[in-house]
PyMOL Python script that loads the backbone (N, CA, C, O; Angstrom):
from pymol import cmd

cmd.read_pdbstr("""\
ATOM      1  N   UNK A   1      46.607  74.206  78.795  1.00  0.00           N
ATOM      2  CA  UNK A   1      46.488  72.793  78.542  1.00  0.00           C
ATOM      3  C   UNK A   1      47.888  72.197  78.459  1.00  0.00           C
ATOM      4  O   UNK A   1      48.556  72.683  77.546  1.00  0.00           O
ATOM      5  N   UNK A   2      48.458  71.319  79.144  1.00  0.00           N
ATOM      6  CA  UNK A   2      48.956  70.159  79.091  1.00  0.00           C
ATOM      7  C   UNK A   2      49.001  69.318  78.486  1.00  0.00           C
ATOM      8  O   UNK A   2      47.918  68.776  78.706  1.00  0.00           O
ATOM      9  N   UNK A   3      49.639  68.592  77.634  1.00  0.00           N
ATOM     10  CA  UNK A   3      49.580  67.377  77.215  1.00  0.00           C
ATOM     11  C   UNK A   3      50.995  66.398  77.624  1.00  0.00           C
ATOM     12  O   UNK A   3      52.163  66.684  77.359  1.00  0.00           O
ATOM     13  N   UNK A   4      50.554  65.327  78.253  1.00  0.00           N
ATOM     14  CA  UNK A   4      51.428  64.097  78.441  1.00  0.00           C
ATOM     15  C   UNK A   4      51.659  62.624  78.200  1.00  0.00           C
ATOM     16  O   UNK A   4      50.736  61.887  78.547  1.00  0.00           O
ATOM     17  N   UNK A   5      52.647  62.110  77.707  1.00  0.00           N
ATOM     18  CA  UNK A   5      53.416  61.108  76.964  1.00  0.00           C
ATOM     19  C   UNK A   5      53.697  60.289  77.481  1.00  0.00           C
ATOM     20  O   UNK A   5      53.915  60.796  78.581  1.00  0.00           O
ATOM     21  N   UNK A   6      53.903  59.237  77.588  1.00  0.00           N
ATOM     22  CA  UNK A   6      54.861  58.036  78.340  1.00  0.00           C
ATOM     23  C   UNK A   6      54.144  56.274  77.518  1.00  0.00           C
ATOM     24  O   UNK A   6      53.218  56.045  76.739  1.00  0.00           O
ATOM     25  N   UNK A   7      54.812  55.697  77.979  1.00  0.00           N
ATOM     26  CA  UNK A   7      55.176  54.169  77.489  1.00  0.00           C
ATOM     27  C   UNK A   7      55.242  53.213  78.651  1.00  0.00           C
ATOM     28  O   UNK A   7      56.341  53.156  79.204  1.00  0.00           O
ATOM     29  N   UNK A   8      54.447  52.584  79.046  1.00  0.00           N
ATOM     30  CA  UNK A   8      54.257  51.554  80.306  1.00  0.00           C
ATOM     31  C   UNK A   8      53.979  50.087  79.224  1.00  0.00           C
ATOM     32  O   UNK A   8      53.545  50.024  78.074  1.00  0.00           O
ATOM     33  N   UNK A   9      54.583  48.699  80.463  1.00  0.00           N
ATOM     34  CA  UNK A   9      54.297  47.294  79.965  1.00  0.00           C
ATOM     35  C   UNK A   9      52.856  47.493  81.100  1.00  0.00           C
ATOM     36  O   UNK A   9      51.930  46.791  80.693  1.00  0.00           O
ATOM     37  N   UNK A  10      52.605  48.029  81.985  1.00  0.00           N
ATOM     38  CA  UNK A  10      51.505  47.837  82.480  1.00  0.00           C
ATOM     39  C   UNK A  10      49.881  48.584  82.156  1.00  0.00           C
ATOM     40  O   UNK A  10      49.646  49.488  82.959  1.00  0.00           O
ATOM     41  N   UNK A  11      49.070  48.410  81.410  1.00  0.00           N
ATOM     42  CA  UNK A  11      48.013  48.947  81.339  1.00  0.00           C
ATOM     43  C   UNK A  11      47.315  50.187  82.484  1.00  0.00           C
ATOM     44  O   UNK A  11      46.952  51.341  82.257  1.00  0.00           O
ATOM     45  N   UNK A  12      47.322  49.288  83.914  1.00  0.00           N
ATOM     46  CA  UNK A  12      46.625  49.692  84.731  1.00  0.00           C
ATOM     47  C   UNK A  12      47.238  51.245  85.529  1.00  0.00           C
ATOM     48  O   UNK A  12      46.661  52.190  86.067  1.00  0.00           O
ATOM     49  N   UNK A  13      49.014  50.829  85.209  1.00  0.00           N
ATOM     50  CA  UNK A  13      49.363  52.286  85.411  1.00  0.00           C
ATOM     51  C   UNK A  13      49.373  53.346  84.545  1.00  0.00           C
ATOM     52  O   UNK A  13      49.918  54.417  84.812  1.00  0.00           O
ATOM     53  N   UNK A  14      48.772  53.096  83.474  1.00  0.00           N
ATOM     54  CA  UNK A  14      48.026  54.080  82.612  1.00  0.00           C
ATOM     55  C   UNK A  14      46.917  54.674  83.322  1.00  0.00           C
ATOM     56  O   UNK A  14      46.846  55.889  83.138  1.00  0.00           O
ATOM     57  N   UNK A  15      46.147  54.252  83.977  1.00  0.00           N
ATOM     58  CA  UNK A  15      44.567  55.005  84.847  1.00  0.00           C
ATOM     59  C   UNK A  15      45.236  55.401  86.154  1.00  0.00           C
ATOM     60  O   UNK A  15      44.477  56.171  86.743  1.00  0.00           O
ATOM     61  N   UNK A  16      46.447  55.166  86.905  1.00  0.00           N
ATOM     62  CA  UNK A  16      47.169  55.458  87.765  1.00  0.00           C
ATOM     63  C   UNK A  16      47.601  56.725  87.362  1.00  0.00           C
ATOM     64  O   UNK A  16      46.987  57.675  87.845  1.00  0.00           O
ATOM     65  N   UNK A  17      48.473  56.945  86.625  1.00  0.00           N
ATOM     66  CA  UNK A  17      48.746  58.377  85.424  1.00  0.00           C
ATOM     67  C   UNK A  17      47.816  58.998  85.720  1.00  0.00           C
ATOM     68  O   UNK A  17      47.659  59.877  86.567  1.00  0.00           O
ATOM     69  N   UNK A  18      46.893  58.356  84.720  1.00  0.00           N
ATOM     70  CA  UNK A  18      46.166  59.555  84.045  1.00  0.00           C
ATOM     71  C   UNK A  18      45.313  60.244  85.391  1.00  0.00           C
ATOM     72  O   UNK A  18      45.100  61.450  85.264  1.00  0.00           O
ATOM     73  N   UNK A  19      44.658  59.414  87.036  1.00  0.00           N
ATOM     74  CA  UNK A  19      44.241  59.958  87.496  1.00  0.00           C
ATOM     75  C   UNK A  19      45.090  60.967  88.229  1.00  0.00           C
ATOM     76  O   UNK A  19      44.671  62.112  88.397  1.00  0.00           O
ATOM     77  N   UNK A  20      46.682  60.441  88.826  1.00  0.00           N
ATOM     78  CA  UNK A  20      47.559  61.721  89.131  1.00  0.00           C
ATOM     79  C   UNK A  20      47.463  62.321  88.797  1.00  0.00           C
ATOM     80  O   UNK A  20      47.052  63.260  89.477  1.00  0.00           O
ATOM     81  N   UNK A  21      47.668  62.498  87.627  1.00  0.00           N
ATOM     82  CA  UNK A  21      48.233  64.142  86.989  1.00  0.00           C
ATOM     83  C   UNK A  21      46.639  65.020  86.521  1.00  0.00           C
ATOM     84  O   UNK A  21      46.733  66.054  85.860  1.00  0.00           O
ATOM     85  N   UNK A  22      45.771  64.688  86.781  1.00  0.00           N
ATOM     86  CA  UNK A  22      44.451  65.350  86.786  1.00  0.00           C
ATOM     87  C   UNK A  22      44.268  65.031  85.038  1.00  0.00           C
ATOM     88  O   UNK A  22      43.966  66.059  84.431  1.00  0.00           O
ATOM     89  N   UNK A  23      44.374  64.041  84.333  1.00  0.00           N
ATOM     90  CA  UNK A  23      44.077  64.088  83.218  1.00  0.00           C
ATOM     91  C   UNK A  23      43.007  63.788  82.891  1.00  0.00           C
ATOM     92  O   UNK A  23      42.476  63.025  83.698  1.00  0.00           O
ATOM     93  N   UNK A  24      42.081  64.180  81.581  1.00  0.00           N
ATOM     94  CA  UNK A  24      40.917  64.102  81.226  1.00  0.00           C
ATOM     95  C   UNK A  24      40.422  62.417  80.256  1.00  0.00           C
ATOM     96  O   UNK A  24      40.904  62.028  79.192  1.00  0.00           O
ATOM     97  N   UNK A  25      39.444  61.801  81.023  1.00  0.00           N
ATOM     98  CA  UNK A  25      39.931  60.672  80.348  1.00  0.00           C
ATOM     99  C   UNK A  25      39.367  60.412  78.883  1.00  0.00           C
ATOM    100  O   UNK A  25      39.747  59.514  78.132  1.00  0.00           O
ATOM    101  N   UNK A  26      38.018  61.726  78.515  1.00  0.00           N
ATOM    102  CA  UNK A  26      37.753  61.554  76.713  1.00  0.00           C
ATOM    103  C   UNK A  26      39.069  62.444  75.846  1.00  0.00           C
ATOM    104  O   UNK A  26      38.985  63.129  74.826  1.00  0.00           O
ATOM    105  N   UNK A  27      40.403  62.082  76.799  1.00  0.00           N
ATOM    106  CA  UNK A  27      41.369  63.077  75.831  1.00  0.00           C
ATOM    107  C   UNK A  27      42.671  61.814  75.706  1.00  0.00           C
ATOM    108  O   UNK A  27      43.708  61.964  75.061  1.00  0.00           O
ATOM    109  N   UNK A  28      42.248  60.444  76.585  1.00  0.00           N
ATOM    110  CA  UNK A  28      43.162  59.579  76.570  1.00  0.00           C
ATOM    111  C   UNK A  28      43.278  58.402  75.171  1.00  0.00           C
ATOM    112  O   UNK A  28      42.378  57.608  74.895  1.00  0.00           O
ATOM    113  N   UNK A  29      44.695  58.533  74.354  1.00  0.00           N
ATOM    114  CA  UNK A  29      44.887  57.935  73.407  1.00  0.00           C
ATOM    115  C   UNK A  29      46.050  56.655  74.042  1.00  0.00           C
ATOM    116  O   UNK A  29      47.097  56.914  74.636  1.00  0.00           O
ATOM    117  N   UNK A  30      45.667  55.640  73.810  1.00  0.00           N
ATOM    118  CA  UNK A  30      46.471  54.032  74.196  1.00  0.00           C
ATOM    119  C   UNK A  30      46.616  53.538  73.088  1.00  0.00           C
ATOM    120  O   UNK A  30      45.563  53.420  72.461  1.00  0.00           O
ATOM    121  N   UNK A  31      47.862  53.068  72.403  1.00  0.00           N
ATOM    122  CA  UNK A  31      47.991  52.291  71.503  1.00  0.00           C
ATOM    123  C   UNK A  31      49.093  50.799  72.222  1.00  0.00           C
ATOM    124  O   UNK A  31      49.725  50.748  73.278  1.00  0.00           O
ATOM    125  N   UNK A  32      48.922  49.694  71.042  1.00  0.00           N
ATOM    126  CA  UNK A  32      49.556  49.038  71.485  1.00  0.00           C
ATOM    127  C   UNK A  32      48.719  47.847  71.570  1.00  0.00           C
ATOM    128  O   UNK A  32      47.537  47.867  71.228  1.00  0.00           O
ATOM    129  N   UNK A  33      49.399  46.648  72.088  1.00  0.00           N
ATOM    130  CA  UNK A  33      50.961  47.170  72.226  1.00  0.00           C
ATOM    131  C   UNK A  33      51.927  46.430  71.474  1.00  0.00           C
ATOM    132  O   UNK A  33      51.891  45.327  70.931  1.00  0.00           O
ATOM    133  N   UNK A  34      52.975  47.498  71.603  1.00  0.00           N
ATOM    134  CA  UNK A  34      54.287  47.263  70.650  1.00  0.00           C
ATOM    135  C   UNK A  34      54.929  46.141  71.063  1.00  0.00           C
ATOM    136  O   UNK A  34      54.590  45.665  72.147  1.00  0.00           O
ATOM    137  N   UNK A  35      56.029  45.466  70.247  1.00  0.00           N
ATOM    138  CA  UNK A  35      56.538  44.231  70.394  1.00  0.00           C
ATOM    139  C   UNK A  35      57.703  44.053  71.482  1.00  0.00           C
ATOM    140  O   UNK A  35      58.078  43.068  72.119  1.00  0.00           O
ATOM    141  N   UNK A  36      58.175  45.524  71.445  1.00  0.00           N
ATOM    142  CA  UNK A  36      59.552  45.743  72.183  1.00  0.00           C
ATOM    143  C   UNK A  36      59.365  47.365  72.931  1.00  0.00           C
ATOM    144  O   UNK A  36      58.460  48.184  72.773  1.00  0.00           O
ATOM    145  N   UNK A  37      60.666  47.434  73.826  1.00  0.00           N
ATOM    146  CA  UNK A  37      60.459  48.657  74.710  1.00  0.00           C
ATOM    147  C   UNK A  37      61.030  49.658  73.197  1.00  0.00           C
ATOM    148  O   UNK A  37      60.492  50.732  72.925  1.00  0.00           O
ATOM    149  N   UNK A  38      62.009  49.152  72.475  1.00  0.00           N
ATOM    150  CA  UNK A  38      62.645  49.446  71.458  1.00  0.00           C
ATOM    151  C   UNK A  38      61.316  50.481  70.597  1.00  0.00           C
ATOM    152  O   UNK A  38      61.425  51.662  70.269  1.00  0.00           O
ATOM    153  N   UNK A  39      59.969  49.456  70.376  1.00  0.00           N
ATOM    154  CA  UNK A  39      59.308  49.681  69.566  1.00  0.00           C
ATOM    155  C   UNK A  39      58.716  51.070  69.909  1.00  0.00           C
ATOM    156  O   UNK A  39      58.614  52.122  69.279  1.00  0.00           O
ATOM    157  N   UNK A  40      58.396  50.702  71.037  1.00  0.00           N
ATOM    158  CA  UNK A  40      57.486  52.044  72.024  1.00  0.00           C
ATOM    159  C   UNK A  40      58.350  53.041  71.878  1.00  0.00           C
ATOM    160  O   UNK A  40      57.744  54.112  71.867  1.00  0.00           O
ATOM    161  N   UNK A  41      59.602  53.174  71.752  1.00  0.00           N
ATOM    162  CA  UNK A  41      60.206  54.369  72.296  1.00  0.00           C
ATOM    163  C   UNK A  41      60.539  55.162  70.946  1.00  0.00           C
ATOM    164  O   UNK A  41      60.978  56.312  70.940  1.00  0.00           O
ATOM    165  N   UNK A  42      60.274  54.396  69.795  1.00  0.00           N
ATOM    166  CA  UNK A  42      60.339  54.928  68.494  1.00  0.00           C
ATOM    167  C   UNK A  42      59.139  56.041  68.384  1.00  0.00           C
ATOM    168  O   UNK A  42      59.103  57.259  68.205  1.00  0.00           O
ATOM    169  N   UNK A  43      58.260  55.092  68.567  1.00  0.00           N
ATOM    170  CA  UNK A  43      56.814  55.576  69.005  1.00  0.00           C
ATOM    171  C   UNK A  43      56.595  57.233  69.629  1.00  0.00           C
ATOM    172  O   UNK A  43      55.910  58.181  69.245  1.00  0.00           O
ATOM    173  N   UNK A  44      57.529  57.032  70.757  1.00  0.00           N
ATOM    174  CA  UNK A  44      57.307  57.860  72.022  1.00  0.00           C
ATOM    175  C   UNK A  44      58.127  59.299  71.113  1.00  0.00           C
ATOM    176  O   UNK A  44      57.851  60.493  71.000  1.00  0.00           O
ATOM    177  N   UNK A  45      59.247  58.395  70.589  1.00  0.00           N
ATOM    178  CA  UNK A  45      60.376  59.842  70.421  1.00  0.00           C
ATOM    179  C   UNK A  45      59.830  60.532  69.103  1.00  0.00           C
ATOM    180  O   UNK A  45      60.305  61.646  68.882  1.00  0.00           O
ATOM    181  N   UNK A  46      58.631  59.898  67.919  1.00  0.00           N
ATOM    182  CA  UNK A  46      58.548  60.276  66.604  1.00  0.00           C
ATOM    183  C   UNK A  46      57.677  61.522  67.203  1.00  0.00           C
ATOM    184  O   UNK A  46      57.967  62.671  66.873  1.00  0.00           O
ATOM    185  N   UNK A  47      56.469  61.216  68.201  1.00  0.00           N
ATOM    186  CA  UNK A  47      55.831  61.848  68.894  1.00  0.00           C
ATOM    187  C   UNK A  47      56.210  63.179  69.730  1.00  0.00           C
ATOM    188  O   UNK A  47      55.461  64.140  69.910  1.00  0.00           O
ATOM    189  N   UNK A  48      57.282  63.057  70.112  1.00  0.00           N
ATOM    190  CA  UNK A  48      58.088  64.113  70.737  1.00  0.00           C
ATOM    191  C   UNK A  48      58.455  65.459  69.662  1.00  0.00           C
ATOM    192  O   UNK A  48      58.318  66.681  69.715  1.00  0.00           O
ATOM    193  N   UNK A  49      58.968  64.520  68.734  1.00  0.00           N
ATOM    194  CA  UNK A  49      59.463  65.453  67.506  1.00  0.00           C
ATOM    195  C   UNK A  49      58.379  66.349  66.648  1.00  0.00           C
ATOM    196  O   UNK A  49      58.669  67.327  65.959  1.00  0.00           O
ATOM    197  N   UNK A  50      57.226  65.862  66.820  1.00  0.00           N
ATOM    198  CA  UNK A  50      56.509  66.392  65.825  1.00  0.00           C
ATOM    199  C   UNK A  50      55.292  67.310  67.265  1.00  0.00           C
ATOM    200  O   UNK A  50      54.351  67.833  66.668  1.00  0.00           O
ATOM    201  N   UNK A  51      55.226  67.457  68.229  1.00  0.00           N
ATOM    202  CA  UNK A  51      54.468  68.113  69.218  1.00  0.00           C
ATOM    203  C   UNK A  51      55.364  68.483  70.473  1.00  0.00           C
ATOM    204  O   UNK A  51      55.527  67.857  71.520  1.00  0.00           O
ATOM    205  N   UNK A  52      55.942  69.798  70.010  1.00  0.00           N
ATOM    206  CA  UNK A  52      57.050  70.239  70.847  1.00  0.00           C
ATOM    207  C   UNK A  52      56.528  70.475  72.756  1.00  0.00           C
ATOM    208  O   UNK A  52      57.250  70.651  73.737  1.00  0.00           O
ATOM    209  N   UNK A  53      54.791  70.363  72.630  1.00  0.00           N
ATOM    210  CA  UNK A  53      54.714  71.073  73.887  1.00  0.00           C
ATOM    211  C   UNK A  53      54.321  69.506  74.920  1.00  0.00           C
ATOM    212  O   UNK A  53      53.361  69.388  75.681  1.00  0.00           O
ATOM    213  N   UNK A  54      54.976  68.866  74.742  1.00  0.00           N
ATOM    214  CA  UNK A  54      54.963  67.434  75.615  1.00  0.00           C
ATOM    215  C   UNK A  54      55.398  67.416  76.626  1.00  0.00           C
ATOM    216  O   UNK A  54      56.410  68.115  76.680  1.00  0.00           O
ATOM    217  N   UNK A  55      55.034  66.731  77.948  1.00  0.00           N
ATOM    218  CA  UNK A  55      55.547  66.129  79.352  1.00  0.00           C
ATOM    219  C   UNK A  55      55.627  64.769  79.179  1.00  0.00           C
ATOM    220  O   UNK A  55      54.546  64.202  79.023  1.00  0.00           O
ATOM    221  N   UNK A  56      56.763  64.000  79.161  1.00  0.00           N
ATOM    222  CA  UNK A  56      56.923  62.865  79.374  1.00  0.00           C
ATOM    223  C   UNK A  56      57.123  62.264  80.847  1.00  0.00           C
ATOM    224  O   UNK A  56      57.747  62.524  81.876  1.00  0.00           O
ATOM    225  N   UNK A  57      56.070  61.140  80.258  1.00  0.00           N
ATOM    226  CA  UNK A  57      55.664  60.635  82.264  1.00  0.00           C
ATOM    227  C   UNK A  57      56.265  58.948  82.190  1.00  0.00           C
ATOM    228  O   UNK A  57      55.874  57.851  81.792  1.00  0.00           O
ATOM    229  N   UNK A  58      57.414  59.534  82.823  1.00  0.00           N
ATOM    230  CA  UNK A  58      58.544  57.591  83.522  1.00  0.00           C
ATOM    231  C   UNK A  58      56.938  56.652  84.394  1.00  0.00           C
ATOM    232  O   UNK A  58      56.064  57.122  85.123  1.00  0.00           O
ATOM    233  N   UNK A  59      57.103  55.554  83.993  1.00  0.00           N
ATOM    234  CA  UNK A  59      56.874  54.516  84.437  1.00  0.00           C
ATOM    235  C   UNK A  59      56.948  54.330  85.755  1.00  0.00           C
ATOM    236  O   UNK A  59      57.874  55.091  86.038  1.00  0.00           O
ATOM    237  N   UNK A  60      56.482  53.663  87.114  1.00  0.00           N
ATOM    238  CA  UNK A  60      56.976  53.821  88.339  1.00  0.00           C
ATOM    239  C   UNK A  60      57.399  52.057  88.137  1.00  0.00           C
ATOM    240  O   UNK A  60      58.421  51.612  88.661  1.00  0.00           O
ATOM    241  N   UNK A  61      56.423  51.139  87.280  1.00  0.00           N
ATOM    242  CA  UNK A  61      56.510  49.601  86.943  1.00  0.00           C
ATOM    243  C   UNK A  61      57.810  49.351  86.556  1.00  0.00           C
ATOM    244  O   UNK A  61      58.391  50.129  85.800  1.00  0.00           O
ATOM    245  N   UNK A  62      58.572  47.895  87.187  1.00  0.00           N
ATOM    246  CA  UNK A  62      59.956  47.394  86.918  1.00  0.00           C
ATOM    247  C   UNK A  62      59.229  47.125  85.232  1.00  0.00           C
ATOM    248  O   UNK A  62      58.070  47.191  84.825  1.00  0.00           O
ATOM    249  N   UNK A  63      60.320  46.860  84.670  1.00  0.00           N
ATOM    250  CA  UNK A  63      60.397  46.158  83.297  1.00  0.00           C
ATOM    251  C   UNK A  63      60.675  44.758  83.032  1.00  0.00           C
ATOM    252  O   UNK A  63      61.238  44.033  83.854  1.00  0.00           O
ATOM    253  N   UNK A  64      60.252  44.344  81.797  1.00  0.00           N
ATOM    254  CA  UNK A  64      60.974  42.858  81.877  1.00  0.00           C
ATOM    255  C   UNK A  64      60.771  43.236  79.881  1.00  0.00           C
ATOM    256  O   UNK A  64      60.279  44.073  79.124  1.00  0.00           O
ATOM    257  N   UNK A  65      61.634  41.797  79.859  1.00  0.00           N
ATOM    258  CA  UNK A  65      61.521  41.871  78.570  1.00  0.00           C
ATOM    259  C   UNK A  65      60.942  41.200  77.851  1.00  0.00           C
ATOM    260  O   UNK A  65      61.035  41.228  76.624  1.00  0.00           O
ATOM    261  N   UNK A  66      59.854  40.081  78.871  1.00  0.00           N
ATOM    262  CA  UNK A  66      58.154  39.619  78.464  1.00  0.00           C
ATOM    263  C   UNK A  66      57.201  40.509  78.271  1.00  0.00           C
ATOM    264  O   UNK A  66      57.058  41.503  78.983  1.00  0.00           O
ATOM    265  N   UNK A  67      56.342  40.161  77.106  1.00  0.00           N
ATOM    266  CA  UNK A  67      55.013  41.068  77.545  1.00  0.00           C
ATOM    267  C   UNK A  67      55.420  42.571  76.377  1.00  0.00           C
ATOM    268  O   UNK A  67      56.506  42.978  75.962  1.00  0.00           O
ATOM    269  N   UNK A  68      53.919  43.098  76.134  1.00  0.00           N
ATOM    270  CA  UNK A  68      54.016  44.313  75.264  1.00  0.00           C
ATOM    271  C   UNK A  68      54.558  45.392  76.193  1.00  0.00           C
ATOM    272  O   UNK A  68      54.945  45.442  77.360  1.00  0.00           O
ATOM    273  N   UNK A  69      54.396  46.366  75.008  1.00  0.00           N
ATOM    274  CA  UNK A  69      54.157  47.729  75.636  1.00  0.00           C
ATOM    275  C   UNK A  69      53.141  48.916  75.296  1.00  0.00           C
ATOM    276  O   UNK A  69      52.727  49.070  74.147  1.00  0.00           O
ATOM    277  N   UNK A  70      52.696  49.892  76.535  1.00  0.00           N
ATOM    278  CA  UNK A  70      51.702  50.444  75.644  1.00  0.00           C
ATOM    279  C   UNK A  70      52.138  52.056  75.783  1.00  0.00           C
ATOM    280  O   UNK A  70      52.843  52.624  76.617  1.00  0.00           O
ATOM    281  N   UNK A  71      51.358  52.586  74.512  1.00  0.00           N
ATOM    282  CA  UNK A  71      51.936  54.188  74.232  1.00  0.00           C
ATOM    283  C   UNK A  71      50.679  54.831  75.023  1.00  0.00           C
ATOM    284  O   UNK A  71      49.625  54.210  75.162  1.00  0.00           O
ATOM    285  N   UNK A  72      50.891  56.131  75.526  1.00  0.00           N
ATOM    286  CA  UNK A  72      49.777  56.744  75.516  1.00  0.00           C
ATOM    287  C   UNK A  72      50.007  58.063  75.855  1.00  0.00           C
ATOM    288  O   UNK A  72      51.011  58.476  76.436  1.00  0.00           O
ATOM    289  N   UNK A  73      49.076  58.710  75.488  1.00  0.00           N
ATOM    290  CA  UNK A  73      48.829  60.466  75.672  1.00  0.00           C
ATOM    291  C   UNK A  73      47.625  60.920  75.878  1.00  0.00           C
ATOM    292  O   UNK A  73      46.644  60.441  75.308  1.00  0.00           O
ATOM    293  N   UNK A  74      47.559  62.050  76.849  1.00  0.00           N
ATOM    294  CA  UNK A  74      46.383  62.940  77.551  1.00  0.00           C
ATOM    295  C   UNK A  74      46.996  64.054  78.016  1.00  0.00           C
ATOM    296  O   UNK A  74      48.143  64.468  78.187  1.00  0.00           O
ATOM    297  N   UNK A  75      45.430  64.555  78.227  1.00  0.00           N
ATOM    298  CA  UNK A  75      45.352  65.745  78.365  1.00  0.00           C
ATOM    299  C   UNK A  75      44.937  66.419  79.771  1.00  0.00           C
ATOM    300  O   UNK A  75      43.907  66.245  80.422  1.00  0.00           O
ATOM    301  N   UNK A  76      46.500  67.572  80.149  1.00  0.00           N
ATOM    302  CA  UNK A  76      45.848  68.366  81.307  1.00  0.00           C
ATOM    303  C   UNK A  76      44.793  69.340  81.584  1.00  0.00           C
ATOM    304  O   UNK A  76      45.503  70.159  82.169  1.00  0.00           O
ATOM    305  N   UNK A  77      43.620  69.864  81.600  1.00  0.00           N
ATOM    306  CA  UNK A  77      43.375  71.254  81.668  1.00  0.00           C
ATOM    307  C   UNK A  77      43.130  71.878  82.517  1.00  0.00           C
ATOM    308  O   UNK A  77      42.952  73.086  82.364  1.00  0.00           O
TER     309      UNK A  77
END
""", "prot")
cmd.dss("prot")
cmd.show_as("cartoon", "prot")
cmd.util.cbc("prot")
cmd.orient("prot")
């Protein structure tokens, strides 16, 4: 099992993700969204620290500095 991480302003490339990487979607957690990329990445990194066996998945979406952001994690198997 797999588990993978990442932080998008776009929702929809969350189901983009999650269908790439073969993820399971009753294992998908979305929060959000946060106020800032700032916020998310607090988010992203507290997450990192405390579940050593993580893949973090980059964004393919430009950024702006309108608009939330959202956290999320799933699962490979």
């Amino acid at each position: 099992m797999k588990i993978f991480i990442g932080i998008t302003q776009n929702q929809e490339e969350i189901q983009r993700l999650l269908t790439y990487q073969g993820g399971t979607k009753d294992s998908l957690t979305e929060l959000g969204p946060f106020l800032s990329q700032e916020d998310a990445l607090l988010w992203l990194n507290h997450l990192k620290e405390k579940i050593r066996n993580l893949e973090e998945l980059s964004s393919m979406e430009n950024t702006s500095k309108d608009g939330g952001w959202y956290g999320f994690t799933f699962e490979q198997i």
